[in-house]
C-alpha positions in Angstrom: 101.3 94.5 118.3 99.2 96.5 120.0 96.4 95.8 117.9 93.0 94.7 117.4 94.5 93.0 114.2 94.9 89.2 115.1 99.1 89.5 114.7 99.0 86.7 111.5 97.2 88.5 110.0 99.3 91.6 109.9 100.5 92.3 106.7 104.3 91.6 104.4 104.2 93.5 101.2 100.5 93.2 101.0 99.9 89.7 102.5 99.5 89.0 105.8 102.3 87.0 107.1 100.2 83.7 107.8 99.7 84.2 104.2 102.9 84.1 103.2 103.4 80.7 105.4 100.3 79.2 103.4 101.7 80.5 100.2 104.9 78.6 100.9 103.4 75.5 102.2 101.5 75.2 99.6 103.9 74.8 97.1 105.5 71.8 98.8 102.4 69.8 97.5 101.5 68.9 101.1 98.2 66.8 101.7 96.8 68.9 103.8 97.5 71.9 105.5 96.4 71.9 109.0 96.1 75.9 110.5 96.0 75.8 114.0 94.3 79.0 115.5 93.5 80.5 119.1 93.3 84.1 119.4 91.1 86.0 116.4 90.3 82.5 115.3 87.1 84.2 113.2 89.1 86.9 112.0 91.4 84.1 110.6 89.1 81.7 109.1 87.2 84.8 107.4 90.4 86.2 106.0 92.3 82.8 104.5 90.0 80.1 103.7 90.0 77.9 101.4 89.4 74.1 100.1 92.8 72.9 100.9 93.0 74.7 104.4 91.7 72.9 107.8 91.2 74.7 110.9 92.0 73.6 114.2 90.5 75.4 117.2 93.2 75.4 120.0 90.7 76.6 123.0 93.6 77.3 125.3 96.9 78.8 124.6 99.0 76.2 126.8 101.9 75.6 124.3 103.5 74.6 120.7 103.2 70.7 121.7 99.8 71.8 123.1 99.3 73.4 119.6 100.2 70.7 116.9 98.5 67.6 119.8 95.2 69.4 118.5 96.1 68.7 115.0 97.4 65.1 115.2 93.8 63.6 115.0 93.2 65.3 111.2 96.4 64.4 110.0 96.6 61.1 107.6 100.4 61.8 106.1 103.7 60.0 106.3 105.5 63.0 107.4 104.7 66.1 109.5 106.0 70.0 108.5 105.3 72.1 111.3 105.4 76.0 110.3 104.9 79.4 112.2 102.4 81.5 111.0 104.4 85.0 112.4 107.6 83.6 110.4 106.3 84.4 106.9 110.0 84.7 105.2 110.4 81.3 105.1 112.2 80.2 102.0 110.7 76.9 99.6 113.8 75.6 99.3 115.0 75.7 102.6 111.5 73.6 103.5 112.6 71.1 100.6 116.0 70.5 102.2 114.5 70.1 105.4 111.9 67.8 104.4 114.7 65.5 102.3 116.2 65.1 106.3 112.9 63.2 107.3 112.3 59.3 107.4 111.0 56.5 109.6 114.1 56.5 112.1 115.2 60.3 111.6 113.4 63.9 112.0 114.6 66.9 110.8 115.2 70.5 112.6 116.0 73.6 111.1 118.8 75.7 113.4 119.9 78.9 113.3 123.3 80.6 113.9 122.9 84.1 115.8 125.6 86.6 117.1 122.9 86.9 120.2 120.5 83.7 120.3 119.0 85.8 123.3 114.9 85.1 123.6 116.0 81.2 121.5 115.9 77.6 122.5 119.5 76.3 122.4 120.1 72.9 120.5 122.6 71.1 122.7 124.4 68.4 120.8 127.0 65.8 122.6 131.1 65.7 122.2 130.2 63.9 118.6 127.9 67.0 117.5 125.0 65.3 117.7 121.7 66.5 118.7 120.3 65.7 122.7 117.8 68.1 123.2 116.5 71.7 123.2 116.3 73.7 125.8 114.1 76.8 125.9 115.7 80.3 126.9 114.2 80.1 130.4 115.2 76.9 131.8 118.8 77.3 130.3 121.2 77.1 132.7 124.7 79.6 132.4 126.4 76.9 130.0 123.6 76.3 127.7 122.8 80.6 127.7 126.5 80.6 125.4 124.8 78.2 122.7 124.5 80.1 119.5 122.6 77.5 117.7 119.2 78.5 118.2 116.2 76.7 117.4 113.9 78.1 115.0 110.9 75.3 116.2 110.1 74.7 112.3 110.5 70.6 112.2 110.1 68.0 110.1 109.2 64.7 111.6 107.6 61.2 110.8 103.7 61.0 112.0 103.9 57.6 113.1 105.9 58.7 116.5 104.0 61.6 117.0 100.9 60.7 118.8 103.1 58.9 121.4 105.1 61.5 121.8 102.2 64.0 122.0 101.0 62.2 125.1 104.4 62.0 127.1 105.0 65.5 126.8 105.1 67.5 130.2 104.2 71.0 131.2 106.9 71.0 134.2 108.9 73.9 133.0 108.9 77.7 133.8 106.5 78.8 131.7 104.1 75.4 132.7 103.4 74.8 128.7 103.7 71.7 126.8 106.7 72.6 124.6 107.2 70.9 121.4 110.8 70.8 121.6 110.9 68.4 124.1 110.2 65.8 121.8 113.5 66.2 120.6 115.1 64.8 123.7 112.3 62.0 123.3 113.1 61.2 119.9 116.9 60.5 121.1 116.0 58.4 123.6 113.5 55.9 121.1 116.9 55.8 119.7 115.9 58.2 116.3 118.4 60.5 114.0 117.7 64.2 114.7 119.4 65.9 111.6 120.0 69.2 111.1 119.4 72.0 108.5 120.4 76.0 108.1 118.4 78.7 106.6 120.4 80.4 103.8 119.8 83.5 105.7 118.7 83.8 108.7 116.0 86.5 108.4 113.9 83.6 106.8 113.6 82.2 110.7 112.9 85.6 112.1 109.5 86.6 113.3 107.0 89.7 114.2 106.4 90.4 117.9 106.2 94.5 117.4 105.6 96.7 114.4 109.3 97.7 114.3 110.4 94.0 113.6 107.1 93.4 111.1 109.0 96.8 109.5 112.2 94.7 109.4 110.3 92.1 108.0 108.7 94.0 105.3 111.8 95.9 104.2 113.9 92.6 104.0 111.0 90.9 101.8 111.3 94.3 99.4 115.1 93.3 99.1 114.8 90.1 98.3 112.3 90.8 95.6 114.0 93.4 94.5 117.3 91.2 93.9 115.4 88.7 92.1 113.9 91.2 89.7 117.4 92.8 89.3 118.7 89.3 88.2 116.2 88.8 85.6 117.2 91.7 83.7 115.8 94.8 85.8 117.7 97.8 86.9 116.1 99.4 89.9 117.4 103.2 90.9 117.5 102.2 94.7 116.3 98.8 96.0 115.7 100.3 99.4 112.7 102.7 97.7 111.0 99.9 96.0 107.8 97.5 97.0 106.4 94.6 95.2 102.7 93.3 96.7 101.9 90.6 94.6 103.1 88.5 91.7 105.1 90.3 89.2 106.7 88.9 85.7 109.4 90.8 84.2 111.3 90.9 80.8 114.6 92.3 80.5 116.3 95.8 80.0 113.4 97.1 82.0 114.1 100.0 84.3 111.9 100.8 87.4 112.9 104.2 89.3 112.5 105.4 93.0 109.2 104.5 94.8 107.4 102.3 92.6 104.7 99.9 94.4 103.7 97.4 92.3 100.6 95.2 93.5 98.3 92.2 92.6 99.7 90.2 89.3 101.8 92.7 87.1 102.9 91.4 84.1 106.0 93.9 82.5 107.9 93.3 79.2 111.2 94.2 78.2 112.0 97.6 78.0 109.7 99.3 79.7 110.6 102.3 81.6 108.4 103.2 84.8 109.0 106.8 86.2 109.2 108.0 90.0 106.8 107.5 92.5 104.1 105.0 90.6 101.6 102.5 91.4 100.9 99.7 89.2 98.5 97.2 90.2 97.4 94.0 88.6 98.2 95.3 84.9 99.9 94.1 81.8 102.9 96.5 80.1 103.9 95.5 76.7 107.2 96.1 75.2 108.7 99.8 75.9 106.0 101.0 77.5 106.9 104.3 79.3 104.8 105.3 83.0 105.9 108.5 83.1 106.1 110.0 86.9 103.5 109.9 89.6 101.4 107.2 87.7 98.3 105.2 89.1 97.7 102.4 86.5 95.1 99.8 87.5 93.5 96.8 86.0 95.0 97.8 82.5 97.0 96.8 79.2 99.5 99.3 77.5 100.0 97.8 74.3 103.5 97.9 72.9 105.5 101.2 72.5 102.1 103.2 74.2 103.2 105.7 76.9 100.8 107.4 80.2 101.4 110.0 82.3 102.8 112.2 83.9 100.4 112.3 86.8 98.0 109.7 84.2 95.2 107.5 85.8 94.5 104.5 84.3 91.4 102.4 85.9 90.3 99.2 85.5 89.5 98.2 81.9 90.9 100.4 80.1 93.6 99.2 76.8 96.0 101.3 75.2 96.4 99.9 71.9 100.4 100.0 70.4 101.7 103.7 70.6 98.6 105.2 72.3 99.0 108.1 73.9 98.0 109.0 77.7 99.6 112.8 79.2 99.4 114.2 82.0 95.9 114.7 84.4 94.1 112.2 82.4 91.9 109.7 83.8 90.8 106.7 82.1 88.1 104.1 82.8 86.8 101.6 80.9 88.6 102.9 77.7 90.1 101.5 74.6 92.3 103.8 72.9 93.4 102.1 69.7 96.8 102.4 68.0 98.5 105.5 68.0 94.8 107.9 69.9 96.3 110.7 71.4 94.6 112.1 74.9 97.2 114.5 75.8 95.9 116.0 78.8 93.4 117.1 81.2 90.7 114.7 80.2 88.5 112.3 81.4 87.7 109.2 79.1 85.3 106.7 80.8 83.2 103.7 78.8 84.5 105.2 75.8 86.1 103.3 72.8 88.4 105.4 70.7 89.6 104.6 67.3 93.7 104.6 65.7 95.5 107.8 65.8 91.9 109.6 67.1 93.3 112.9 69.2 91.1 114.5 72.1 91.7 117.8 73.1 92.9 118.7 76.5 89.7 119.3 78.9 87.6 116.7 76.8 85.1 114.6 78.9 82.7 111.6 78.6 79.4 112.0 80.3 79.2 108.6 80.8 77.2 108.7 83.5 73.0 109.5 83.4 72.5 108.7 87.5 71.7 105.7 86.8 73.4 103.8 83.8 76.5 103.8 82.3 76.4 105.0 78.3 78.8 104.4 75.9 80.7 106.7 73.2 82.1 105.6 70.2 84.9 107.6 68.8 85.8 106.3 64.8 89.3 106.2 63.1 91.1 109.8 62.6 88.5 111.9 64.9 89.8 115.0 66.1 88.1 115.8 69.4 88.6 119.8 69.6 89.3 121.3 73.5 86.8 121.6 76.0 84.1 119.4 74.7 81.9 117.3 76.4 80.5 114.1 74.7 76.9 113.3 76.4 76.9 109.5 76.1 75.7 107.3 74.3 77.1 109.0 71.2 78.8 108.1 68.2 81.3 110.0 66.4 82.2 108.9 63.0 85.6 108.2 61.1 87.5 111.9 60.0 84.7 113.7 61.9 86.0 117.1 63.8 84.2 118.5 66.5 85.0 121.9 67.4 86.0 123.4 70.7 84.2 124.6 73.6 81.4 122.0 71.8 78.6 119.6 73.9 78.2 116.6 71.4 75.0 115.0 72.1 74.1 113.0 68.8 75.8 111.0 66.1 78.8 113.1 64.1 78.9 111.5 60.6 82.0 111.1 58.6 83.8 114.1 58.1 81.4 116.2 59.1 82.0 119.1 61.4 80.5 119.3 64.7 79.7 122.4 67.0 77.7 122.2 70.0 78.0 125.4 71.6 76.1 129.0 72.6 76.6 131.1 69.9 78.6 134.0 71.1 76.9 137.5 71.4 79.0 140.6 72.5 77.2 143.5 74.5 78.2 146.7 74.3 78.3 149.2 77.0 78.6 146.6 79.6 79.6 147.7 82.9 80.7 145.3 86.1 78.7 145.0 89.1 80.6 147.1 91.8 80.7 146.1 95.1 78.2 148.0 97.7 80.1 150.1 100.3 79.5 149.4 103.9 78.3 152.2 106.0 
């Protein structure tokens, strides 16, 4: 990788790909999960743990077998799943069909079929297509080189035979490591089953050794998410310009244009139509929401039939009420607009709560902000906010109240009143420009 960056911990649409193998684990209801770590071992605990996670030093990179031996002394289950933590497109059910493969007498291997199985271990199976053994890519000889069946080393197997063969395992190879495969040979010798299982597709095996395969990886993960968005009722413009970095919960007759990211846990409705070139990150749309182009909405709710942008910024806490509306270069945070407030452009709204169908004039902010403390302004049913006004929090601003343009509103407005806070203007007759000095 080329990196400083541990290479588990290098990300897939906004996970790191150990991550991902975790994530998948997990929802196998395992036991335990047992992570085994080496290189960047402190970067690794720091970034992933958690209650249901054990880490196991392995001081000295000699192996896989050398690997899981240093886990076999934590383990207490019936069965074993061993996982790669580079391999993070690892499917759930492929895992579930493997692990239905495993018993007392029989252990379960997932294989691959590759056009070039270059760089894999080749499963060699006997005239009745059983399995024998594995043999890795360099101690194959020009026979076993022709195998396409590779081995993807992800194995099911029961516990009870591992810690025998654990110890019989040998290092006598050309790489001198303790290979886990080789148990495969052992376990047809003791006279066990070793069945087989296929990904569904074989990207799900593939792992990260450069940053132009963890881009393979991370464009492959966007199409997969993207066709399982598209068969709950979402039309994408192009699945190739499309990222989701999180959990995301669609509706249907939603519509999602060119270079959208969404991120965190984004919960969209049906209809909602999201523009070009928009980020939405752990937010709720409701019901025909529109995002209008180049859209950054954060930590926010659009209530049902509200619509931002253009160019809108929506920050953590703010709530668009039903048919609230959000134009182009405005910037909320913190901000409750309720149903049907208009802030149609160039305006900056922040700790503000705004009553129904209240409109603010373009170039309207909140001075929110003292230096110090955060102040809040209160904006009441059917305000009209005039252009150009600044509202010097805390402030209220009653029901019907206008406040006229150009204006600095630094106390209460009552109902219907209204309000001008400005210079008043004086013109000067006779006025004449400074010129500029001639040099020289």
């Amino acid at each position: 990788m080329r990196s400083a960056l541990p290479k588990v911990l290098h990300p897939i649409a906004g996970n790191s790909m150990l991550g991902h193998v975790i994530h998948s684990a997990r929802q196998l209801d395992p036991q335990r999960i047992h992570v085994v770590i080496g290189h960047g071992a402190d970067a690794v605990r720091e970034r992933l743990a958690a209650d249901d996670l054990n880490f196991v030093l392995q001081d000295k990179q000699l192996g896989t077998g050398h690997a899981v031996a240093q886990a076999v002394p934590f383990i207490q289950s019936d069965n074993v799943l061993v996982l790669y933590g580079d391999v993070p497109l690892i499917e759930v059910d492929t895992l579930q069909r493997l692990l239905k493969q495993v018993g007392p007498e029989q252990l379960a291997l997932l294989t691959v079929e590759l056009d070039d199985p270059t760089g894999y271990g080749r499963i060699v199976r006997d005239v009745q297509g059983k399995v024998t053994a594995i043999v890795e890519q360099k101690d194959t000889n020009e026979a076993e080189r022709k195998i396409t069946e590779g081995n993807t080393g992800i194995l099911a197997l029961p516990f009870a035979r591992l810690g025998d063969w654990m110890s019989r395992l040998s290092n006598n190879n050309a790489q001198g490591e303790y290979y886990l495969t080789d148990i495969i040979a052992m376990a047809v010798s003791d006279g066990l089953v070793v069945a087989t299982e296929q990904p569904h597709d074989a990207m799900e095996v593939q792992g990260a050794n450069d940053r132009k395969q963890l881009s393979e990886l991370e464009r492959h993960y966007q199409l997969r998410a993207g066709r399982r968005l598209m068969a709950q009722g979402v039309t994408l413009r192009d699945p190739a310009r499309f990222d989701v970095r999180g959990d995301v919960t669609v509706g249907r007759d939603v519509l999602i244009d060119i270079n959208v990211i969404l991120e965190g846990k984004v919960i969209i409705e049906d209809d909602v139509v999201i523009g070009p070139n928009c980020v939405i990150k752990d937010s709720t749309l409701r019901k025909g929401v529109v995002i209008k182009a180049n859209s950054h909405i954060e930590g926010a709710i659009l209530g049902e039939g509200s619509d931002a942008g253009p160019f809108a910024r929506l920050r953590p806490g703010t709530v668009l009420e039903a048919r609230a509306h959000v134009g182009n270069f405005v910037e909320l945070k913190n901000a409750h607009l309720g149903e049907g407030a208009k802030a149609g452009h160039l305006t900056y709204l922040g700790d503000a709560e705004v009553g129904a169908r209240t409109n603010i004039g373009a170039g309207t902010i909140t001075c929110n902000y003292d230096g110090a403390n955060k102040w809040k302004t209160v904006l009441g049913e059917d305000v009209f906010i005039g252009s150009n006004n600044s509202l010097v929090a805390p402030v209220d601003i009653l029901a019907g109240a206008t406040t006229a343009a150009g204006s600095t509103i630094t106390s209460t407005v009552d109902k219907s009143q209204l309000a001008i806070g400005r210079a008043r203007q004086k013109n000067i007759d006779g006025w004449k420009r400074p010129e500029k000095i001639k040099k020289g």
